[in-house]
C-alpha positions in Angstrom: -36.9 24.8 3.2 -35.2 24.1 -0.2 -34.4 20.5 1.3 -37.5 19.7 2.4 -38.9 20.8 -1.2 -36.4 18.7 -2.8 -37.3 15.7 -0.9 -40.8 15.9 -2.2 -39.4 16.6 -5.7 -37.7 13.5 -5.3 -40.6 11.8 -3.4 -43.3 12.5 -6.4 -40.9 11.7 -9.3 -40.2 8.2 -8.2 -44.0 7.5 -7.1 -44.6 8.5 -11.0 -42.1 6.6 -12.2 -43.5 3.2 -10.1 -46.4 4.4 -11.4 -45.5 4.2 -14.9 -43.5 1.2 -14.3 -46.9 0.0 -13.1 -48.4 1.1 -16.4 -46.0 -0.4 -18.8 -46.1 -4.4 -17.3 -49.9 -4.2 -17.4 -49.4 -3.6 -21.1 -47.5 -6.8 -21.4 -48.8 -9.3 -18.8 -52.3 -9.7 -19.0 -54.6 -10.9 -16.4 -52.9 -9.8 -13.9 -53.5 -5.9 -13.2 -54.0 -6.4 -9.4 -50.6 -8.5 -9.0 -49.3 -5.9 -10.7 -50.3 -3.0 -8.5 -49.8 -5.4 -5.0 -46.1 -5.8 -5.8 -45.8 -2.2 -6.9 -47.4 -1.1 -3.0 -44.9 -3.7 -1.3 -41.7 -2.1 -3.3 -42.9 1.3 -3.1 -41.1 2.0 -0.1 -38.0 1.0 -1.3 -37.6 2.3 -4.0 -38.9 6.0 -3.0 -36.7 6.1 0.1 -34.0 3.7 0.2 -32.3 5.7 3.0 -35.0 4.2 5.6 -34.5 0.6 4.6 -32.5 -1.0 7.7 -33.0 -4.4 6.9 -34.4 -6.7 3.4 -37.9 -6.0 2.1 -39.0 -9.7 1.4 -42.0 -10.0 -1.3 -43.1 -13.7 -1.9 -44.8 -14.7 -5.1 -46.9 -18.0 -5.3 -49.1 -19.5 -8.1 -49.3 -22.5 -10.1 -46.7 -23.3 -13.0 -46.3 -20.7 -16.3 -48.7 -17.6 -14.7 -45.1 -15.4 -15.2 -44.1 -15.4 -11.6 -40.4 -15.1 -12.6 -41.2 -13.4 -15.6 -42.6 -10.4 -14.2 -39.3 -10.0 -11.2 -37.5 -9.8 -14.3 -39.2 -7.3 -15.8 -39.6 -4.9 -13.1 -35.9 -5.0 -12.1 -35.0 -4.0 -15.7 -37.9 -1.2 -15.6 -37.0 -0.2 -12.2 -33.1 0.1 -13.7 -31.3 -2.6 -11.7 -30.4 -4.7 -14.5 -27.0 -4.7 -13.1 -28.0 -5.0 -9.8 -30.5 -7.7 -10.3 -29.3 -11.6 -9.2 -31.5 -14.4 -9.9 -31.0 -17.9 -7.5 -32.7 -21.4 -8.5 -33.2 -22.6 -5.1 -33.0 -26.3 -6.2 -29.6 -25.4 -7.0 -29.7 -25.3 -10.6 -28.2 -21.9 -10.9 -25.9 -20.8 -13.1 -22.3 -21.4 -12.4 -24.4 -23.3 -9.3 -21.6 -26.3 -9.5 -18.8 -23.6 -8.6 -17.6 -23.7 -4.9 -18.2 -19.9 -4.4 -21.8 -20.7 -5.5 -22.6 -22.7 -3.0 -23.9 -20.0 -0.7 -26.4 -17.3 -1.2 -23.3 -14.9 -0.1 -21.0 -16.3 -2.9 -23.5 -16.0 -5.5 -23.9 -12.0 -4.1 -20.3 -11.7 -4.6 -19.9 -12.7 -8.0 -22.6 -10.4 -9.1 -22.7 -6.5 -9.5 -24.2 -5.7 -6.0 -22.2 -4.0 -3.5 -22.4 -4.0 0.1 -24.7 -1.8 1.7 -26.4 -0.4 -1.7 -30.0 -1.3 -3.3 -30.4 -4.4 -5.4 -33.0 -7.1 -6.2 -32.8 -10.6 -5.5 -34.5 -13.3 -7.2 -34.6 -16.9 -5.1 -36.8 -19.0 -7.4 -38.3 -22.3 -7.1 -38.5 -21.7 -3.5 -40.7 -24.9 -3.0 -38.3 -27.0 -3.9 -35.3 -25.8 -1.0 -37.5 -27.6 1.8 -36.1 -28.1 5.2 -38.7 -30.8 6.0 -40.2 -33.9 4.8 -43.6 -35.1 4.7 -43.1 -37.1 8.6 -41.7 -33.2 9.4 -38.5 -35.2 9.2 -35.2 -32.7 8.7 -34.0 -33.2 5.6 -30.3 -32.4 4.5 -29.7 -29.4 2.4 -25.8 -28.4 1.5 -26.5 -25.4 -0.7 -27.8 -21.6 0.4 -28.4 -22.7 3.7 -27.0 -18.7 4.3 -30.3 -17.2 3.3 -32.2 -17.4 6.3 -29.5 -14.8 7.5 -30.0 -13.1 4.9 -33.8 -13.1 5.1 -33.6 -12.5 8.7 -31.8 -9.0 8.6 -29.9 -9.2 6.0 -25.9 -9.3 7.3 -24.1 -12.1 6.4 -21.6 -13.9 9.0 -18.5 -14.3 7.3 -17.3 -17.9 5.8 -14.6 -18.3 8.9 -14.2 -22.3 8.0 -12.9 -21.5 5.1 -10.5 -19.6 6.6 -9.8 -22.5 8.8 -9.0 -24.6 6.3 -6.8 -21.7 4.3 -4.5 -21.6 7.2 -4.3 -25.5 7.6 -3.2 -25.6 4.1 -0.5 -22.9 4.7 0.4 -25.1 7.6 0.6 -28.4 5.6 2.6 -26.9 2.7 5.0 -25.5 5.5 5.8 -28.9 7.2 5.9 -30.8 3.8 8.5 -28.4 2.8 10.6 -28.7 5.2 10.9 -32.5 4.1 11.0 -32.0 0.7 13.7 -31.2 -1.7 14.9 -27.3 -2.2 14.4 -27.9 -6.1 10.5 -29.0 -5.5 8.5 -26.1 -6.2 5.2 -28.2 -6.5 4.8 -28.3 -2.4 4.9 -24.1 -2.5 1.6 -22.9 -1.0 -0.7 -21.5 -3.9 -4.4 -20.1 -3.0 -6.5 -21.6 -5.6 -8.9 -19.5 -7.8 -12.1 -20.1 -5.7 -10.2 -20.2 -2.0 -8.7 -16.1 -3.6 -12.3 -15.3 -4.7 -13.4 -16.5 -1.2 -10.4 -14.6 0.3 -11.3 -11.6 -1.3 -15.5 -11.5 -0.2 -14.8 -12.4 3.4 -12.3 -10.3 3.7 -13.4 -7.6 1.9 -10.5 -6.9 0.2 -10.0 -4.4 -2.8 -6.8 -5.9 -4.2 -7.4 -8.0 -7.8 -7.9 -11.8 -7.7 -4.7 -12.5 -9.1 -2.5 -10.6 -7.0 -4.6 -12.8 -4.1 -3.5 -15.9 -5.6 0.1 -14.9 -5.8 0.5 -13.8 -2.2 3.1 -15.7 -0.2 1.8 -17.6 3.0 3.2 -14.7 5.3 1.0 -12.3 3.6 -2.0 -14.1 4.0 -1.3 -14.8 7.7 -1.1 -11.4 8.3 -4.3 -10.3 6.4 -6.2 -13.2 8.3 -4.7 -11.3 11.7 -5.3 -8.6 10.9 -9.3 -9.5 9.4 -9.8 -10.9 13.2 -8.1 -7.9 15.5 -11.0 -5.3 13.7 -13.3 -7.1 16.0 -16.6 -8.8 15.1 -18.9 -5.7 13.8 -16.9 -5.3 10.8 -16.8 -9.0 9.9 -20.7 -8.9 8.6 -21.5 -8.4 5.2 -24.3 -5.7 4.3 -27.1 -6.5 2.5 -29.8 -5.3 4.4 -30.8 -2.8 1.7 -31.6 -5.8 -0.6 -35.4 -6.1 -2.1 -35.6 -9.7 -2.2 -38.3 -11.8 -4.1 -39.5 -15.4 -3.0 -40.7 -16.8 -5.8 -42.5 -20.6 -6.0 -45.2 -23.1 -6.9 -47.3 -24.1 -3.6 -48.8 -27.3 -5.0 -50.5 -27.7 -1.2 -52.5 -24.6 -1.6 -54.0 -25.8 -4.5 -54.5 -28.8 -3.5 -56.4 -31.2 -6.5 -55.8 -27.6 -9.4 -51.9 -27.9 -9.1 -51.9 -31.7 -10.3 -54.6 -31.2 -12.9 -52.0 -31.0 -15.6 -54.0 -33.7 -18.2 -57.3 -31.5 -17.7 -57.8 -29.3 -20.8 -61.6 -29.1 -20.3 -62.5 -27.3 -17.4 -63.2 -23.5 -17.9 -60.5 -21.2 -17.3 -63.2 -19.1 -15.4 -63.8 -21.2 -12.9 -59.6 -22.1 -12.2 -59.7 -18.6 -11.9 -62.4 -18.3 -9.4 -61.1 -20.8 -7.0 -57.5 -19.8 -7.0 -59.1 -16.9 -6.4 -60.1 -17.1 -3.1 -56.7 -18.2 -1.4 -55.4 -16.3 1.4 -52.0 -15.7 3.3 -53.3 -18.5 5.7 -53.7 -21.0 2.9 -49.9 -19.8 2.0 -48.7 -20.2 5.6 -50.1 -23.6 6.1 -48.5 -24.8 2.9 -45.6 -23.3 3.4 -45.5 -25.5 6.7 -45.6 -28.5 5.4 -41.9 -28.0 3.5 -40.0 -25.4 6.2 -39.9 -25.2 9.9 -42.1 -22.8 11.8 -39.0 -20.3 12.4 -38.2 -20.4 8.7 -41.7 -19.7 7.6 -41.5 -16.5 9.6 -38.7 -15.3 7.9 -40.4 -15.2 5.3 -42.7 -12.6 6.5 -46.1 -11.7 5.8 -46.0 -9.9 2.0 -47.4 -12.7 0.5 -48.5 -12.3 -3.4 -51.0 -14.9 -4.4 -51.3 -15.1 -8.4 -54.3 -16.7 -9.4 -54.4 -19.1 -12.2 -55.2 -17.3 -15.7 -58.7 -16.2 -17.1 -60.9 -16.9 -20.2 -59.6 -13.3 -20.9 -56.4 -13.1 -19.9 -55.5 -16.3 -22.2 -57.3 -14.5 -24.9 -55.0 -11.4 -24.8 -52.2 -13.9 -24.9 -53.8 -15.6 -27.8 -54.2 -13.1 -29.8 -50.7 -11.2 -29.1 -49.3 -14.8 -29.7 -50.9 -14.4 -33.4 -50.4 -11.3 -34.0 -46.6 -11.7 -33.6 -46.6 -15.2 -36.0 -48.6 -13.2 -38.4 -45.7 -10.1 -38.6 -43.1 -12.6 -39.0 -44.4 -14.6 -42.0 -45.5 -11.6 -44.0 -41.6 -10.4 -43.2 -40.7 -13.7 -44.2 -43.0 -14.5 -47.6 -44.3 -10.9 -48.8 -47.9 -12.1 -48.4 -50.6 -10.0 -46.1 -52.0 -12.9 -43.9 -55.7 -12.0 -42.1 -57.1 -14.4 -39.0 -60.3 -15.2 -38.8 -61.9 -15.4 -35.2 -62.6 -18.9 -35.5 -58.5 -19.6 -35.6 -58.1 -17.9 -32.2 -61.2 -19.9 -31.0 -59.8 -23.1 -31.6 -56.4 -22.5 -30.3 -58.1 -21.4 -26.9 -59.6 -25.0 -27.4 -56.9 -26.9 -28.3 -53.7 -25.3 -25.9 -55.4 -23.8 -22.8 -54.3 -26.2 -20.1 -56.2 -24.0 -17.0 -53.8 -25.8 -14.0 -50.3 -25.3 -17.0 -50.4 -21.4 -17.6 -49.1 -20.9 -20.6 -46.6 -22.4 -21.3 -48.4 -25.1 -23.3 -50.7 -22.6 -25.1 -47.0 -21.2 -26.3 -45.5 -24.2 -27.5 -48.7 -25.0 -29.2 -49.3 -21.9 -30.6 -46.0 -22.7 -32.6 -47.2 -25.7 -33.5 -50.5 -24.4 -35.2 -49.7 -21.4 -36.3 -45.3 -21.5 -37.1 -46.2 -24.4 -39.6 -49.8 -23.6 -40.4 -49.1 -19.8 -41.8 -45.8 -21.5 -43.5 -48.1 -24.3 -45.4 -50.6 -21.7 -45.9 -48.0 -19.2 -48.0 -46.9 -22.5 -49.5 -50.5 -23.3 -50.6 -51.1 -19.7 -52.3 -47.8 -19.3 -53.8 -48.4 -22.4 -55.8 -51.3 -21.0 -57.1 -50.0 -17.9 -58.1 -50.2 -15.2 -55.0 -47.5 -12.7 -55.3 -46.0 -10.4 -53.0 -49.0 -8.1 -51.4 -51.2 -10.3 -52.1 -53.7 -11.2 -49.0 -54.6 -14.6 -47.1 -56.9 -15.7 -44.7 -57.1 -18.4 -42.3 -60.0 -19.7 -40.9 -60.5 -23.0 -38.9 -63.3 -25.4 -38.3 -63.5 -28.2 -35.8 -60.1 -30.0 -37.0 -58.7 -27.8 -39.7 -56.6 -24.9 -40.6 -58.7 -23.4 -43.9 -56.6 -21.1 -46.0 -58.3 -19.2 -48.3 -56.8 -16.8 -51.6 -59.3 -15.1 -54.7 -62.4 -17.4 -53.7 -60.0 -20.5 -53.5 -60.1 -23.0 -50.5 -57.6 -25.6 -49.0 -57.1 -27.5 -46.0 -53.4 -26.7 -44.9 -53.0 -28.2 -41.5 -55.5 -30.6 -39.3 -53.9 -29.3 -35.9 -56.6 -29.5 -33.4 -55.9 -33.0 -31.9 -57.9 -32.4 -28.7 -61.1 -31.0 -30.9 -61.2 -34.6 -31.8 -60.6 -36.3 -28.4 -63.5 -34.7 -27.5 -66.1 -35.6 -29.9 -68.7 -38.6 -29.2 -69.9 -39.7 -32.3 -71.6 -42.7 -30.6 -75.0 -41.9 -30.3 -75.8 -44.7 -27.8 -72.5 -43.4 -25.8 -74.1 -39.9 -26.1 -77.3 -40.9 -24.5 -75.5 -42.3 -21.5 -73.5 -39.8 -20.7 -76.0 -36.9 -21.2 -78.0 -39.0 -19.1 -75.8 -39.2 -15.9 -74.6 -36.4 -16.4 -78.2 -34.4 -16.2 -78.9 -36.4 -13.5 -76.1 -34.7 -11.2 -77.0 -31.6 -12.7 -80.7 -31.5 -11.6 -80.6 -32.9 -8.3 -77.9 -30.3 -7.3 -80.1 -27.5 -8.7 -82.9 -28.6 -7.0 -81.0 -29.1 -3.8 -78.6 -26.4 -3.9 -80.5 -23.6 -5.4 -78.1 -22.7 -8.2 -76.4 -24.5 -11.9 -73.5 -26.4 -11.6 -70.5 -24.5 -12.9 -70.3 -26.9 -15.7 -71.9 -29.7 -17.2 -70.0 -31.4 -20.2 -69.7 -34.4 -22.3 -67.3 -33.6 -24.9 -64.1 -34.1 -22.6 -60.9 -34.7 -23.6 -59.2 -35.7 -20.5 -61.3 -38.7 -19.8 -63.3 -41.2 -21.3 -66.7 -39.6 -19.6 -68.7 -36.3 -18.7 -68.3 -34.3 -15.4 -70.5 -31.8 -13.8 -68.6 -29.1 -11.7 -70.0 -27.6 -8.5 -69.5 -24.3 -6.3 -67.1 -25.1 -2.8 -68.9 -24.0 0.8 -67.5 -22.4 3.4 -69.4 -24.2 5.6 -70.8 -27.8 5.2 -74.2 -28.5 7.7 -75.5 -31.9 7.9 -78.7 -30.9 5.5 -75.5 -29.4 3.2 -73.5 -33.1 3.3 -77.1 -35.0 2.8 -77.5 -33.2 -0.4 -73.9 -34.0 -1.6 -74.5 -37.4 -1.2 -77.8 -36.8 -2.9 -76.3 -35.0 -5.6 -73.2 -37.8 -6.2 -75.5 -40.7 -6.2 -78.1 -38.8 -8.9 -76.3 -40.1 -11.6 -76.8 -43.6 -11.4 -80.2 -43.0 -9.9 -81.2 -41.3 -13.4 -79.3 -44.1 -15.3 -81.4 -46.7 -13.4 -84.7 -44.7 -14.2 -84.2 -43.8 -17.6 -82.1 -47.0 -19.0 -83.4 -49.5 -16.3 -81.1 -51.9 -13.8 -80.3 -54.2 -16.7 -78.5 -51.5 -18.7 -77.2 -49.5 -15.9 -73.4 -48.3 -16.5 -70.5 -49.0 -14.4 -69.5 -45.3 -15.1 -71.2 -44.7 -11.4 -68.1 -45.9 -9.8 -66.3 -43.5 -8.3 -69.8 -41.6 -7.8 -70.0 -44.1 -5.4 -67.0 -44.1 -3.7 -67.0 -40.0 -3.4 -70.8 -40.8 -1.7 -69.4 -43.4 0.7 -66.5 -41.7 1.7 -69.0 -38.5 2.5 -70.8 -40.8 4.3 -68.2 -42.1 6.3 -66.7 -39.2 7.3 -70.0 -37.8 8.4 -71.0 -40.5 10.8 -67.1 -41.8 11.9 -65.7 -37.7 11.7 -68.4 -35.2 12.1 -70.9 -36.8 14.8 -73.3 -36.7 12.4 -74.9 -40.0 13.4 -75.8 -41.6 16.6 -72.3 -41.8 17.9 -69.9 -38.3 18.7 -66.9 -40.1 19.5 -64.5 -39.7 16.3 -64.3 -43.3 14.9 -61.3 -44.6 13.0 -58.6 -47.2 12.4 -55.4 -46.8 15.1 -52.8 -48.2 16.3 -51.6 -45.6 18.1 -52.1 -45.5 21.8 -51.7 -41.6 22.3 -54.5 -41.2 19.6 -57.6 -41.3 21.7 -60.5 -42.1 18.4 -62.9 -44.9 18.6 -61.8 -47.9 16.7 -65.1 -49.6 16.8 -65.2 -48.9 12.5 -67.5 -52.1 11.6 -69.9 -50.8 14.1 -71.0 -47.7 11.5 -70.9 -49.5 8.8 -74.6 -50.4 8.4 -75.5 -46.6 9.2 -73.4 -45.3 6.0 -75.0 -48.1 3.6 -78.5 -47.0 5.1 -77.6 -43.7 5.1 -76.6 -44.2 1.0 -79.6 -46.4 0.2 -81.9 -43.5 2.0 -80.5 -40.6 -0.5 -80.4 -42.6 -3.3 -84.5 -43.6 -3.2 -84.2 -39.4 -2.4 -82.3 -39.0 -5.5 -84.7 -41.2 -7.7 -88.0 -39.2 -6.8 -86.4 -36.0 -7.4 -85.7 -37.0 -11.1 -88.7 -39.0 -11.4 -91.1 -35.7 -10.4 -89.0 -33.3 -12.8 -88.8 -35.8 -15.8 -89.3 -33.1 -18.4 -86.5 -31.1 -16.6 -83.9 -33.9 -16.9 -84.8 -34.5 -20.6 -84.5 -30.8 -21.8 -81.0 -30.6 -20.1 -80.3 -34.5 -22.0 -80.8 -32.7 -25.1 -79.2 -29.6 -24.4 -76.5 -31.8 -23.7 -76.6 -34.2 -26.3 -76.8 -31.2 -28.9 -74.3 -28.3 -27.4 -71.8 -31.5 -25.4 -72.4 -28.7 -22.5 -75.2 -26.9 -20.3 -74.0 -23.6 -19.0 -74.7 -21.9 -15.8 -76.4 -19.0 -18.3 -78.4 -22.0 -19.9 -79.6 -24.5 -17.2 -82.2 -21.6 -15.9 -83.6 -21.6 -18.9 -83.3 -25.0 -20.4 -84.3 -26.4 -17.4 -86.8 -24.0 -16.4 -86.1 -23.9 -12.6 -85.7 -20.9 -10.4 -82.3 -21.0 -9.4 -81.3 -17.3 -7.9 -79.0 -18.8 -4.5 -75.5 -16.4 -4.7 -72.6 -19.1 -4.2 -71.5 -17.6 -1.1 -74.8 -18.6 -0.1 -74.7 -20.4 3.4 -77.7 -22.0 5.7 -79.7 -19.1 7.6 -77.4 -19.5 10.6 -78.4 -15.7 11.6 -82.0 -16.1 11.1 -82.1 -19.0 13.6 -79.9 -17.6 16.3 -83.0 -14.8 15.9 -85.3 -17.5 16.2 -83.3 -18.9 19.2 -83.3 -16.0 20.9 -86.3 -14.4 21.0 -87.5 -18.4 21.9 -85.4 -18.5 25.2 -86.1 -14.6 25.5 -82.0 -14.0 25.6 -80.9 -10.9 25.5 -78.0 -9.8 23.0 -74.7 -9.5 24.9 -74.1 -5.6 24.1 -76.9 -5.4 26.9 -75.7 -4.0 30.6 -74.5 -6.5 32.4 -77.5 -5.8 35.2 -79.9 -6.6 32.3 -78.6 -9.3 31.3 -78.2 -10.7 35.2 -81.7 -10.2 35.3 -82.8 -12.1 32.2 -79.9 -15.3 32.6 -80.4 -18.9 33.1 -79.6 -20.8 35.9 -76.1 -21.4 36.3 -75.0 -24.8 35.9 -71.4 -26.5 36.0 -68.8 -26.9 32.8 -65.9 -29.0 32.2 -62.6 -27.5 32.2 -61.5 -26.2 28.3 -59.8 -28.5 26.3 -57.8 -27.6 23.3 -59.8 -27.9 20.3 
C-alpha cells in the first residue's frame, strides 16, 4: 500500500513539475503556447516514468529558420535538470570537436559527454535536413559522419566500433614484425595506442580504467582485453542508450514550399505566414522528409512530429517589445538617464525588421541596430543639452526617424527605417498604375470568390510593384480554375479599361504567364478540355502521356482571351467599386480584408474553407436518379439499383 502511494506521490510531483516547466518557457517564448504544451505531452512519459522506457522516445521539430526550434530543446533540458546530461549534434557535421576521430559517430560524440549507459538523457541532432541520404534523382548520396544514428533511432543499442579494433590489432601486429627488424636501441617502432584509438578502446570496451593507463598498456595487455571483450559473447557488446529522449530538430524547406525561400519579402503580413504554415500536417512532413532520406529512414523517425508555424503579428510584438525593454535597462544602467518609448518606435521596428519567412533573427540584429545606437545618440543628444542623471527621455519615431525628445526640446537622432523608405511611391503617375492593377485583381476575385483578398498593397519593399494575396483551396473545380484565370488576367483588363491599350503597362507579365500556365495545366493535366488524355512533352517510352502539346495550344489562348473579355465586364459594370478601392489604395498603400467590405461596398460573407456545394448536388443527384443512401438494407437497395453493366479492371491511380 505505502508503495503504491508513493508511486503516485512521485507520479503527481513530476506531472507538476512538467507542468510548471510548461509554465515557465511560455513566459519566454512567445507565440508558441501550443508547441509548447505538444512537446511537453510527447516527453511526459519519460520523464514521469523512466523505468518503462525500453527503447528512445524520438520528438521531431520542424519550422522555417529563427522560430527557436533549438532554442527551446535547450531550454527544456536545463528546466527539466539535464544540463549535464544534455548533448547537442549539428548533423551537417559542424559540431563541436566534430573534426576529432571519436566524433565522427553519433556513439563517440555520446561517449565524450556526461551520459552514461543505460540512464536518461536528452539528445539534440540539429539541422537534420541537411544529413540527407538522397538526392533530388533519389540518387544515394555518400555521408561519412553519424551514419550510427539510425541504430540509435531504431532501438537505441549501439553495435560496437569492431573495425577499429581491427585495425588496433593490425597495428600491434606491424609494430611486432618491424621490431623484430629493427635495432634493440630503437624505441620509436614500440607499439603506443594513440589518444583517440585509447578513448575508442575505452567506449567499446567499456572499460573503467583512466585514458592514460590505456595508452600505456603493452601490446599483450591489449590482446588479452580484446580476447577477453569477444569470449563475453555478443549481448554484452551493445551499448545502452535506449532510455535516451532524443530531439530531431530541422528546416523542411519542401513543406513550405514558395514561404521557406521568401527571405527578401518583408511585406507580407505575419498573420497570414502564420495562417498557412498553419495548416501543415504530419503528411506534409512525411513527404518532405522523403525527398532527402529513404523510406526506411523516414520511419525511424517515427510519427511525433512537432510542426512550428512561422511567427505571428503578436508573437513578434511580445518579442519586440521585450527586445526594448531589455535596450532600454541597459542604457539607463549605462548613462543615468530614464529613457520612455513611445508606441510609434515599436511600430516601426515591426515595419522595418519583421522578415515573416526569417523568424527572428533579423528583427534581433536590427533591433540592435535601431535601438543599441539610437538610445546611445539619444543620451548623447540630451546630455549636450544639459540632462543630468534622473533626468527622463522619450523616443518617438515617424516614417524615417528616431525623434528624441527632453524639457519640450526635439531632435532627429537616427534615420534607421531604411525599408520605410523602399516602400514609399511618391510618383503619383506610378501610384495611379499600380493602385489600378492592383484593384483590378482585387475586385474580380471578390466578385468571383465571394470574399477580400488577404492583402492588397502598393507600398512594397521587396519589389518594384503591388501584389494582392489570396486564400489557398482544398479543392480546385473547373468553375474554381476559370475564376483564377479570371482573377490573374483582371489586372491588365482594368489597366486597359481605365488607361487604354496605348498606355497599358508591361507590369502584366508574369500575370500572364501564372494565367497561361493555369490554363495549360487545365486542358493538358486536368481533362478539363475536350481531350482526357494527360498531354505533355516526353521522351520517355515507359511514360504513357500524350505528346500531341501543339494540338491544345489554340484551346488555352481561347480559353485566356474568353476570361479576359470576362474579366473586362466585371470591372466595367462595378466601375465605382474599382475606383473607391484605387483610392483607398492610393491613400492608405493598402486595402484590408476589414476594409474592402466596406470600401468596396460588396457582400462578401464566403468562410475561406469555403468549397463548391459538392454535398448539396450529390442531394440533388440522388433524389434525381431516386438512389438510395448506402446505409440502406442491402434488399432495399437491390430493389431500387440500376442495371448492372461491365467495368474495367482497377488501375492504380
Amino acid at each position: 500500500m505505502n508503495e503504491s502511494t508513493d508511486l503516485r506521490a512521485q507520479l503527481a510531483q513530476r506531472n507538476q513539475q512538467l507542468q510548471d516547466v510548461a509554465a515557465r518557457l511560455k513566459t519566454e517564448l512567445f507565440g508558441i503556447d501550443a508547441i509548447i504544451d505538444r512537446v511537453i505531452d510527447s516527453v511526459r512519459a519519460w520523464y514521469v516514468l523512466p523505468e518503462l522506457v525500453s527503447r528512445p522516445v524520438i520528438v521531431c521539430i520542424w519550422g522555417l529558420t529563427g522560430t527557436g526550434k533549438t532554442q527551446l530543446v535547450r531550454r527544456l533540458a536545463q528546466l527539466l535538470g539535464f544540463y549535464d546530461r544534455f548533448v547537442e549534434v549539428q548533423m551537417d557535421g559542424f559540431s563541436n570537436g566534430a573534426g576529432m576521430r571519436g566524433a565522427q559517430s553519433i556513439s563517440g560524440m555520446l561517449a565524450q559527454s556526461g551520459l552514461r549507459e543505460g540512464e536518461p538523457g536528452i539528445l539534440a541532432l540539429d539541422e537534420f535536413q541537411r544529413f540527407r541520404t538522397i538526392d533530388a534523382k533519389r540518387g544515394e548520396m555518400r555521408v561519412e559522419r553519424y551514419q550510427d544514428v539510425w541504430a540509435l533511432l531504431s532501438d537505441g543499442r549501439l553495435p560496437p566500433a569492431l573495425s577499429l579494433l581491427v585495425d588496433i590489432e593490425s597495428s600491434i601486429a606491424e609494430a611486432a614484425f618491424d621490431a623484430e627488424r629493427a635495432e634493440a636501441s630503437d624505441a620509436k617502432l614500440r607499439f603506443k595506442l594513440r589518444s583517440w584509438e585509447a578513448q575508442e578502446l575505452q567506449r567499446t570496451l567499456k572499460l573503467d580504467e583512466p585514458l592514460m593507463e590505456i595508452m600505456a598498456w603493452t601490446p599483450d595487455q591489449v590482446q588479452a582485453r580484446l580476447r577477453e571483450f569477444r569470449e563475453r559473447g555478443q549481448q554484452h557488446w551493445e551499448t545502452d542508450y535506449s532510455r535516451l529522449l532524443v530531439f530531431v530538430c530541422g528546416n523542411l524547406d519542401e513543406m513550405y514550399e514558395d514561404l521557406a525561400t521568401s527571405v527578401d519579402d518583408c511585406d507580407s503580413d505575419a498573420d497570414i505566414f502564420h495562417a498557412l504554415t498553419g495548416k501543415l500536417s504530419v503528411i506534409d512532413v512525411k513527404q518532405a522528409l522523403n525527398q532527402r532520406f529513404k523510406p526506411e529512414q523516414v520511419a525511424r523517425l517515427g510519427n511525433e512530429h512537432v510542426i512550428y508555424p512561422s511567427l505571428s503579428r503578436r508573437a513578434y510584438e511580445q518579442v519586440i517589445a521585450q527586445g526594448c525593454a531589455r535596450y532600454v535597462r541597459e542604457s539607463e544602467a549605462r548613462c543615468g538617464l530614464r529613457f520612455e518609448l513611445a508606441d510609434s518606435v515599436r511600430a516601426q521596428i515591426y515595419a522595418n525588421a519583421v522578415f515573416p519567412a526569417q523568424g527572428t533573427r533579423p528583427l534581433f540584429s536590427s533591433l540592435h541596430a535601431i535601438l543599441g545606437t539610437g538610445l546611445a545618440k539619444a543620451a548623447l543628444w540630451a546630455i549636450e543639452r544639459g540632462a543630468a542623471p534622473g533626468d527622463g527621455v522619450s523616443l518617438s519615431a515617424d516614417g524615417r526617424c528616431l525623434i528624441a525628445h527632453w524639457r519640450g526640446e526635439s531632435g532627429t537622432v537616427a534615420e534607421p527605417f531604411e525599408i520605410n523608405r523602399l516602400r514609399q511611391r511618391t510618383n503619383a503617375d506610378f501610384r495611379a498604375l499600380l493602385a489600378v492593377h492592383e484593384a483590378g485583381h482585387g475586385l474580380v476575385h471578390a466578385l468571383l470568390f465571394g470574399m477580400a483578398p488577404r492583402e492588397i498593397k502598393i507600398h512594397v519593399a521587396s519589389f518594384e510593384g503591388g501584389y494582392n494575396s489570396y486564400t489557398s483551396r482544398k479543392v480546385w473545380s473547373r468553375r474554381n480554375l476559370l475564376d483564377a484565370i479570371c482573377t490573374s488576367l483582371a489586372g491588365r483588363a482594368a489597366e486597359l479599361l481605365v488607361f487604354g491599350a496605348d498606355l497599358s503597362s508591361s507590369g502584366a507579365s508574369s500575370d500572364l504567364r501564372k494565367a497561361t500556365r493555369t490554363a495549360a495545366r487545365m486542358l493538358r493535366y486536368l481533362g478539363h478540355g475536350d481531350r482526357i488524355g494527360r498531354v505533355d512533352v516526353s521522351t520517355d517510352s515507359e511514360e504513357h502521356v500524350c505528346t500531341d502539346v501543339e494540338s491544345t495550344n489554340a484551346a488555352i489562348e481561347a480559353l485566356l482571351r474568353s476570361e479576359h473579355a470576362r474579366a473586362t465586364a466585371l470591372i466595367d459594370s462595378h466601375r465605382e467599386a474599382l475606383l473607391a478601392l484605387v483610392d483607398e489604395l492610393i491613400a492608405e498603400g493598402q486595402v484590408t480584408p476589414e476594409r474592402f467590405a466596406v470600401v468596396a461596398g460588396l457582400p462578401l460573407g464566403r468562410t475561406e474553407d469555403a468549397l463548391d456545394p459538392y454535398a448539396e448536388s450529390l442531394a440533388a443527384f440522388r433524389v434525381a436518379g431516386r438512389m438510395p443512401p448506402r446505409h440502406l438494407p442491402a434488399e432495399a437497395r437491390h430493389e431500387q439499383a440500376l442495371p448492372a453493366f461491365a467495368l474495367p479492371a482497377a488501375q492504380p491511380g
